[in-house]
C-alpha positions in Angstrom: -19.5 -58.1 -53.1 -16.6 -58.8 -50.9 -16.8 -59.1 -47.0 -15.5 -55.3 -46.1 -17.9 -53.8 -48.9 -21.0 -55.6 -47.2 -19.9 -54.3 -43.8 -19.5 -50.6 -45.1 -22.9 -51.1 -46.6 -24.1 -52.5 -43.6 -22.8 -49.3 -41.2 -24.0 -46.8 -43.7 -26.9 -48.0 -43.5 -27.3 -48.4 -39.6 -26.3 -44.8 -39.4 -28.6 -43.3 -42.0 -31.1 -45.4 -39.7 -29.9 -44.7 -36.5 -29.4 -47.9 -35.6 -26.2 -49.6 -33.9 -23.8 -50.1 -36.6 -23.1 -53.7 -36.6 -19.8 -55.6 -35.2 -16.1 -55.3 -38.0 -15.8 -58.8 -39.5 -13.3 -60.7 -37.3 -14.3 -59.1 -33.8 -15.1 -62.0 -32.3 -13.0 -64.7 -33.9 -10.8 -66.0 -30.9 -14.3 -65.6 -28.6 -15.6 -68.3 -30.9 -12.6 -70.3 -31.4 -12.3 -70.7 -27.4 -15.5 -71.6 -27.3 -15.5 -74.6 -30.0 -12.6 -75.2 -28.0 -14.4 -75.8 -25.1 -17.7 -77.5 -26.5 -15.0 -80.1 -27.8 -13.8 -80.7 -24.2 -17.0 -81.3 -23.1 -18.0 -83.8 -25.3 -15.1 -85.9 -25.2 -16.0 -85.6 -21.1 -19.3 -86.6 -21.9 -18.2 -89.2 -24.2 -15.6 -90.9 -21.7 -12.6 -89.8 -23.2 -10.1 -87.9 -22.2 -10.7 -83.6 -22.7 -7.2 -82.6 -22.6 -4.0 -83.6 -24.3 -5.5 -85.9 -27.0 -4.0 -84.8 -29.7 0.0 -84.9 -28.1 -1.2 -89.0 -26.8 -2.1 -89.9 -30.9 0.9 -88.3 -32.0 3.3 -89.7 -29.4 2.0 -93.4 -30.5 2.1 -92.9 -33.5 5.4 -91.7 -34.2 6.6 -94.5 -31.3 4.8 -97.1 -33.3 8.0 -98.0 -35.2 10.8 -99.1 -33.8 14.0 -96.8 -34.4 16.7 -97.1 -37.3 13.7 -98.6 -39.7 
């Protein structure tokens, strides 16, 4: 059964019951990709290191970790 057939399932059945039919599938994706976002951030505070721009400062030394015309 794929995701949509589940979810129709799912809201003919909460309104046959009378019950709130439950959230479409993907309704709150960027809510929780902001918020693993964020737990990230804390941590590396937590952890001592650095919560924004990590990612750029690997990538700048490691494409400046050979010198040019090599």
């Amino acid at each position: 059964m794929s995701l949509t057939q589940q979810h129709l399932l799912d809201t003919h059945r909460a309104r046959h019951l009378g019950t709130p039919v439950p959230p479409a599938p993907g309704t709150h994706d960027a809510r929780v990709v902001r918020e693993l976002r964020e737990y990230r951030r804390f941590r590396a505070v937590l952890a001592g290191r650095p919560a924004r721009g990590r990612i750029r400062h690997v990538l700048h030394r490691w494409l400046h970790r050979w010198p040019a015309g090599c």
